[in-house]
C-alpha positions as CSV (number, residue, x, y, z in Angstrom):
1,X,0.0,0.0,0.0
2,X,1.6,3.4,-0.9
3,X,2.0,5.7,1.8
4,X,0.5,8.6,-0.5
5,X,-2.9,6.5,-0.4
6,X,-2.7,6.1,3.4
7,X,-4.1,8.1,6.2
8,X,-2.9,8.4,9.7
9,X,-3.8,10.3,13.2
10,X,-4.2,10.1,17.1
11,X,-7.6,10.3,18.7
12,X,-6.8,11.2,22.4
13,X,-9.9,9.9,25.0
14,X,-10.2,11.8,28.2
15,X,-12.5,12.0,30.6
16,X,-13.1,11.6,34.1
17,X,-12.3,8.3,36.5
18,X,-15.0,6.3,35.1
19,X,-16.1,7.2,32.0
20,X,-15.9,4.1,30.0
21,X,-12.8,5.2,28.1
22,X,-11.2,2.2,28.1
23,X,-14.3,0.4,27.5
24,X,-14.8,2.6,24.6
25,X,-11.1,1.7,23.0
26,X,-11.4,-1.9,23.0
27,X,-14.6,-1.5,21.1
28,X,-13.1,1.1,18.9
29,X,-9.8,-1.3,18.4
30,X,-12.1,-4.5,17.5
31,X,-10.5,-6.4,20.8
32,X,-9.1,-6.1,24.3
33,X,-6.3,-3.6,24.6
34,X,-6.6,-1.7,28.0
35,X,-8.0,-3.2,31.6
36,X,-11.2,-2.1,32.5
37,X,-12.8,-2.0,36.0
38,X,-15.7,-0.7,37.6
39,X,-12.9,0.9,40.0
40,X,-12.4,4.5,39.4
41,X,-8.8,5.4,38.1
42,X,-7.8,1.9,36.5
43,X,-5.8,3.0,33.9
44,X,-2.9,4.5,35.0
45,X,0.1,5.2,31.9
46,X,-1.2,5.9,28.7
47,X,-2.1,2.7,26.5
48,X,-2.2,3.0,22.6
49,X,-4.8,1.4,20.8
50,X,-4.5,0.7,16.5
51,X,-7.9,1.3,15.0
52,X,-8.1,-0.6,11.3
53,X,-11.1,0.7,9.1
54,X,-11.7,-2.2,7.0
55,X,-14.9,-1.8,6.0
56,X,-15.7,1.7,4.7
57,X,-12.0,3.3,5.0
58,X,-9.3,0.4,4.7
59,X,-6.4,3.2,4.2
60,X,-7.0,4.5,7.6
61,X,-5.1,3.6,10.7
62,X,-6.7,5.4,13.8
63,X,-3.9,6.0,17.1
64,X,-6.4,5.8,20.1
65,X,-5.2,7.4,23.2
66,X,-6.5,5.5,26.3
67,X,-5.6,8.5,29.2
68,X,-5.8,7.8,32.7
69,X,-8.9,9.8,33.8
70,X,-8.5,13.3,34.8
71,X,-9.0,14.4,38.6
72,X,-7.6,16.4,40.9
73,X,-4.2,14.7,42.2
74,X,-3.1,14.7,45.8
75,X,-0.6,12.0,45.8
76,X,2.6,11.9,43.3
77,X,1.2,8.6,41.2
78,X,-1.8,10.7,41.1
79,X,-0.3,13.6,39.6
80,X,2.1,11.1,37.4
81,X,-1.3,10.2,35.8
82,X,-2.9,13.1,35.3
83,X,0.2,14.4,33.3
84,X,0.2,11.4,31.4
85,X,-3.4,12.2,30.6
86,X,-2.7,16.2,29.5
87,X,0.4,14.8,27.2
88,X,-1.9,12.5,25.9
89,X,-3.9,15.0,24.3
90,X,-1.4,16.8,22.9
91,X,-0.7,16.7,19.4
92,X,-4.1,14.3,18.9
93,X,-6.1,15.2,15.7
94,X,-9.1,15.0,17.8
95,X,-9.7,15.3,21.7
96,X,-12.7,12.8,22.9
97,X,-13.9,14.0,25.8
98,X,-16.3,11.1,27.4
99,X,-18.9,11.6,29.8
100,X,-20.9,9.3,31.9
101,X,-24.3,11.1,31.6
102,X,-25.5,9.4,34.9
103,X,-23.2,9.8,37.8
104,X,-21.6,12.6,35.9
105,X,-18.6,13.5,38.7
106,X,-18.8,17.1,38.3
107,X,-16.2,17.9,40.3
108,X,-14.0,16.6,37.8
109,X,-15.8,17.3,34.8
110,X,-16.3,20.6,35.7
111,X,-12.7,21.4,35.7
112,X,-12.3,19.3,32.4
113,X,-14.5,21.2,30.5
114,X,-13.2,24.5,31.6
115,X,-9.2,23.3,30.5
116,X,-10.4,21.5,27.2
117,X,-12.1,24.3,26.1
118,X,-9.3,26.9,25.0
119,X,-7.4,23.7,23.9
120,X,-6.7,23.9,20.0
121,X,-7.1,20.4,18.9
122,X,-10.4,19.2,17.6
123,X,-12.9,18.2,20.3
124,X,-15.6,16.1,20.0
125,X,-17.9,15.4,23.2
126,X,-19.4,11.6,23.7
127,X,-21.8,10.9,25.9
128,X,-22.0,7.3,27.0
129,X,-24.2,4.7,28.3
130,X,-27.0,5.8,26.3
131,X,-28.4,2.1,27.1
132,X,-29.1,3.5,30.7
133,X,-29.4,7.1,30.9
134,X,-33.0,8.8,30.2
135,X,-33.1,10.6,26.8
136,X,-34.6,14.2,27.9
137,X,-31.5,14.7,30.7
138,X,-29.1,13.1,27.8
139,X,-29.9,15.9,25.7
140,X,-30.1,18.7,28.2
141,X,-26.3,17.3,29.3
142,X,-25.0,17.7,25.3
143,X,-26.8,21.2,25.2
144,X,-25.0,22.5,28.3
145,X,-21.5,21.1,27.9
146,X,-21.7,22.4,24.3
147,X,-22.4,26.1,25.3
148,X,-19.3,25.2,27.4
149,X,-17.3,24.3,24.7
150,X,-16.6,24.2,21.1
151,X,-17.3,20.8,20.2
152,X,-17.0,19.6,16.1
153,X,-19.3,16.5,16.9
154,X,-21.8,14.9,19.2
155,X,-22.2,11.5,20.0
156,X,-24.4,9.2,21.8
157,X,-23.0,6.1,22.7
158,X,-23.0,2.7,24.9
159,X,-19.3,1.9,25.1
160,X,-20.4,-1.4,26.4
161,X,-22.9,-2.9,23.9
162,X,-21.5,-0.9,20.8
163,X,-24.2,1.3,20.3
164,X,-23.5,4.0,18.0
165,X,-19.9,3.5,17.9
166,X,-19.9,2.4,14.6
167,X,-21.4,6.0,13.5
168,X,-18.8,7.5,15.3
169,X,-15.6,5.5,14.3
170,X,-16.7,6.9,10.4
171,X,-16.3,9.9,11.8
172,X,-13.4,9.6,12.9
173,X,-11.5,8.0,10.4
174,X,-12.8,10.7,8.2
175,X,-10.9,13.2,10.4
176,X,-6.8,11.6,9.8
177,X,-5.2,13.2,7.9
178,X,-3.1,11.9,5.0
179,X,-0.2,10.4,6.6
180,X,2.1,7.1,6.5
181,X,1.0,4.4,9.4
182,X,2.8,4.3,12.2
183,X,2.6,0.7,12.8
184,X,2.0,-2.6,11.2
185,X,-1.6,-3.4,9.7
186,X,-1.7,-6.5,12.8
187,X,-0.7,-4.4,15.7
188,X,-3.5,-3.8,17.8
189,X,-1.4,-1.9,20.6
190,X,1.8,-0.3,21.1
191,X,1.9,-2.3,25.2
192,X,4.5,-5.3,25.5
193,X,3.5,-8.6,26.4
194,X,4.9,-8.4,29.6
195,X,3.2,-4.8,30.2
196,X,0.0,-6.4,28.7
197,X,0.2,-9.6,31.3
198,X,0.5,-7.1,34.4
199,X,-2.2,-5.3,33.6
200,X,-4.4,-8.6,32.9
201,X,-3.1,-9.5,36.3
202,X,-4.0,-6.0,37.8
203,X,-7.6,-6.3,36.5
204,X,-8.1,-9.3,37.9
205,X,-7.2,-8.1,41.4
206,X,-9.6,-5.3,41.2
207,X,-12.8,-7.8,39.9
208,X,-12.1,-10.4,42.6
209,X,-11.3,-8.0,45.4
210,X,-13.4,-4.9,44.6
211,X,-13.3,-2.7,47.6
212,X,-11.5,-5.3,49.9
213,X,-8.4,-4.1,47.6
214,X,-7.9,-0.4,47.9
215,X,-6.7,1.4,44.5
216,X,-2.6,1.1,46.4
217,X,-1.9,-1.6,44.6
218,X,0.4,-2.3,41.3
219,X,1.9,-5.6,39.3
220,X,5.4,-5.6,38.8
221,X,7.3,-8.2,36.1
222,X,9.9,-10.1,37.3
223,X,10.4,-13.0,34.8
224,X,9.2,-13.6,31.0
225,X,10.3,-16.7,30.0
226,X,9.9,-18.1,26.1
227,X,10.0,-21.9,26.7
228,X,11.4,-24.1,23.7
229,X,7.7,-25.5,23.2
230,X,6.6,-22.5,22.3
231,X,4.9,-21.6,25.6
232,X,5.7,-18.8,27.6
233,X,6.8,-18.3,31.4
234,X,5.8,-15.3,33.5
235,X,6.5,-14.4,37.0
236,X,5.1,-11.4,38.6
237,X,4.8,-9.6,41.9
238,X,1.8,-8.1,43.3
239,X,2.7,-5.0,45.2
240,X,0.3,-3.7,48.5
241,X,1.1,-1.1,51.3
242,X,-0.4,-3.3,54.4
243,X,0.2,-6.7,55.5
244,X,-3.4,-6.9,55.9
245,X,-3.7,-6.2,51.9
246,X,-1.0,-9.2,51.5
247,X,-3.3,-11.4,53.3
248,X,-6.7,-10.4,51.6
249,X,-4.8,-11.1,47.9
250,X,-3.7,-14.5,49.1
251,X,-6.5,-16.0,50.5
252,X,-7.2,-18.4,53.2
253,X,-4.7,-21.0,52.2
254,X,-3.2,-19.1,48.8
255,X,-7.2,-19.3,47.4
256,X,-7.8,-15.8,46.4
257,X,-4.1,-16.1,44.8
258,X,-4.8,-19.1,43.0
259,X,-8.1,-17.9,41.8
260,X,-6.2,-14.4,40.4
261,X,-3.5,-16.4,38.8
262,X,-6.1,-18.7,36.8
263,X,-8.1,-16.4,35.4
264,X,-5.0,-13.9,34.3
265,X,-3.8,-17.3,33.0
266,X,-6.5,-18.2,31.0
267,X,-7.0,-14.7,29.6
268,X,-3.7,-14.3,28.8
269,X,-3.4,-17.5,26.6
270,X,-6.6,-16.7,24.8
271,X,-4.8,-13.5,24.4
272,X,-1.1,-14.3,23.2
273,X,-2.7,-17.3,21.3
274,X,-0.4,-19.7,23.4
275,X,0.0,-21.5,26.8
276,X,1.0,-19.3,29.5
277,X,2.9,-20.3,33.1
278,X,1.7,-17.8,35.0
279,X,3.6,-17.3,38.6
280,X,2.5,-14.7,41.2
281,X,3.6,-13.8,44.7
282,X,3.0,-10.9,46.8
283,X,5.0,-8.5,48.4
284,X,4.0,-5.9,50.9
285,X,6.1,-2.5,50.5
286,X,4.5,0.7,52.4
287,X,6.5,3.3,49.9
288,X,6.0,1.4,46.2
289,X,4.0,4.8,45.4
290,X,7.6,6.6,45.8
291,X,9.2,4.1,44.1
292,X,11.0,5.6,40.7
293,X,11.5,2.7,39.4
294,X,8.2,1.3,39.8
295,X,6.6,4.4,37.7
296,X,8.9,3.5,35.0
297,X,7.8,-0.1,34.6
298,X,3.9,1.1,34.6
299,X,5.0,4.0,32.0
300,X,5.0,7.2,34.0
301,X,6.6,9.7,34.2
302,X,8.3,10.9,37.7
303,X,6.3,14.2,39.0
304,X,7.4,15.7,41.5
């Protein structure tokens, strides 16, 4: 395919803890690419998602930019994401800005709307979970927040069942502009394998634990093995602040750990399309949220 045919540009989804983004990505990208969670603040670096148009718009290769959601930071990983969020937009063709229509969280939107809106890039506002919310308030939301703000476009969406999204990915592709691809035609993400099997892990944490786990906690790799039958070996260490955290992720007799490891497992070799040894143990460290080296490994930046 010649690069003069082709066309190329980053779609950069913000929004507040919540939202859906990285519901909205993976539905966007055709397959799972970021961790979702009903736990607020999941994503935590910035994950890039390849969008392919092969049915109306084949030449087109869509960036997707799934940003930590924006809030007000008090601790340094919070403030860590919230960069990572802001530089994130930058550059981007088009700024999504995603709203949950029902629980709304105008503190944070509120500040949101007011940076976004002297921002130059294109902005396009998306309201989501149109499969839930009531129509009149829907509408009443998009007429507000577009006095607000210039938006281009207005969606309605369920990031969840797919509703509308296909609308809205035409769109979109019809926004790049010409431009080479920046990756292959079967990459669906720029996260490594190992990056990619610690957040599986981390997901699973937060939907067996739910709010026995408090948000301090992160997956660091240790080992990634490639064993000569073609399977792969992968140790990891689950990080918490309290011993009591230690001892809600293993379990009465290592069965909350076990149960953790086999579902990461098994999503992990539907994902990588192989067998997967997955290892995990857990290590209790009061400080990993001031740990340099740990914010490196999960793709953020040290803020001071």
């Amino acid at each position: 395919m010649s690069d003069s045919h082709t066309r190329c540009g980053i779609v950069a989804v913000i929004g507040a803890p919540n939202a859906g983004k990285s519901t909205l990505v993976n539905q966007l990208v055709g397959q799972k690419v970021a961790i979702t969670s009903a736990k607020a603040q999941t994503t935590r670096a910035r994950m890039m998602g390849i969008a392919l148009h092969p049915d109306t718009d084949p030449d087109t290769q869509m960036i997707l930019v799934d940003t930590p959601g924006i809030f007000a930071p008090k601790r340094r990983l919070d403030r860590a994401m919230v960069s990572a969020a802001w530089e994130g937009a930058e550059a981007a063709d088009a700024v999504l800005l995603l709203v949950d229509p029902i629980k709304q969280r105008r503190h944070e939107l509120e500040p949101l709307i007011e940076q976004i809106a002297g921002r130059p890039e294109r902005k396009i506002l998306v309201l989501n979970k149109v499969d839930r919310a009531r129509k009149e308030p829907l509408l009443a939301l998009a007429q507000e927040l577009g006095e607000k703000v210039d938006f281009t476009e207005v969606y309605f969406i369920s990031a969840l069942t797919g509703d509308g999204v296909p609308e809205m990915k035409d769109a979109l592709a019809a926004m790049m502009p010409d431009a080479p691809w920046m990756y292959p035609e079967d990459q669906v993400s720029d996260a490594s394998e190992r990056l990619l099997a610690c957040e599986i892990t981390r997901e699973q944490l937060y939907r067996q634990l739910h709010e026995e786990l408090p948000y301090d906690s992160a997956v660091r790799p240790e080992k990634y093995v490639e064993r000569k039958d073609g399977s792969v070996e992968i140790h990891q260490q689950i990080v918490v602040m309290r011993d009591n955290q230690r001892a809600i992720v293993l379990g009465k007799g290592g069965s909350r750990i076990k149960e953790i490891g086999q579902a990461a497992r098994e999503e992990l070799s539907e994902l990588l399309g192989r067998k997967v040894h997955l290892f995990l143990h857990v290590k209790t460290d009061e400080r990993w949220s001031e740990d340099k080296e740990m914010f490196e490994e999960m793709g953020l930046d040290w803020v001071r």
